[in-house]
C-alpha positions as CSV (number, residue, x, y, z in Angstrom):
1,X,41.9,-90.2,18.1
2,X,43.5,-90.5,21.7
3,X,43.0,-86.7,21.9
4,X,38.9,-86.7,20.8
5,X,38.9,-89.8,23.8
6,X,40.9,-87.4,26.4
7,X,38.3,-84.8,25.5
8,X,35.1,-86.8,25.9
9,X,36.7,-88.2,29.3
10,X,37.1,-85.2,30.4
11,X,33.4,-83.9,29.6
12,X,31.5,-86.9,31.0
13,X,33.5,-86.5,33.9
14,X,32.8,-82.8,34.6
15,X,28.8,-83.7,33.9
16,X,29.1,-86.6,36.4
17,X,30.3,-83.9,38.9
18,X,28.1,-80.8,38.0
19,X,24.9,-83.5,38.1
20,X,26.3,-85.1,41.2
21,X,26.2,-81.6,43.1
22,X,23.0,-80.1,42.0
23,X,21.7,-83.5,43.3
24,X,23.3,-82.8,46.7
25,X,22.2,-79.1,46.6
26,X,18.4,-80.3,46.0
27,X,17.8,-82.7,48.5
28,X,17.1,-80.1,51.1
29,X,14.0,-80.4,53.8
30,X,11.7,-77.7,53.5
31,X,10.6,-76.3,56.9
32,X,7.2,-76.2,57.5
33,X,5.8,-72.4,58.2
34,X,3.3,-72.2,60.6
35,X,1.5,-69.5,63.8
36,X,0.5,-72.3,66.0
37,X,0.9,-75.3,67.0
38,X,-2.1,-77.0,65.3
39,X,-0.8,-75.9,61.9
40,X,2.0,-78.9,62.1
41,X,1.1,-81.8,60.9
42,X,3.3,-84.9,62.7
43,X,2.4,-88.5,62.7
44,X,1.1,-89.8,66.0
45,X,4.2,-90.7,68.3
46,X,5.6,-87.4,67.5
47,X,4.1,-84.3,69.1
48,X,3.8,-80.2,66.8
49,X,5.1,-77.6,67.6
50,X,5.7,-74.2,66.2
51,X,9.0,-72.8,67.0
52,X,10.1,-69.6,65.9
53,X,7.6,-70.0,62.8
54,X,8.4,-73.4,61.7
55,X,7.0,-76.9,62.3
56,X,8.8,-79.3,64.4
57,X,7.9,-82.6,65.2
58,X,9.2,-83.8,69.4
59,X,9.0,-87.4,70.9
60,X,6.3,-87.3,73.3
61,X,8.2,-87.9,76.9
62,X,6.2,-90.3,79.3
């Protein structure tokens, strides 16, 4: 009995930790691809711009 419990334990625990990382692993920010800057889209404060081929949103300086 105390072995089948060590044995469970033991599998929940290495599911917890496999699920944990492919949850880390997916919760990556895909970069925009773009030519110019008017293929960015950026909410209003934030100005486009293409750099190097991907989008990147910049605080608009006064």
């Amino acid at each position: 009995m105390e072995e089948n419990r060590a044995k469970t334990f033991k599998f929940v625990y290495g599911m917890v930790i496999f699920l944990y990382l492919y949850h880390v692993a997916k919760r990556v920010e895909a970069a925009i691809p773009c030519i110019t800057d008017a293929n960015c889209p950026c909410v209003f404060p934030l100005k486009p711009r293409c750099n190097f081929g991907y989008c990147i949103c910049e605080e608009m300086i006064p």
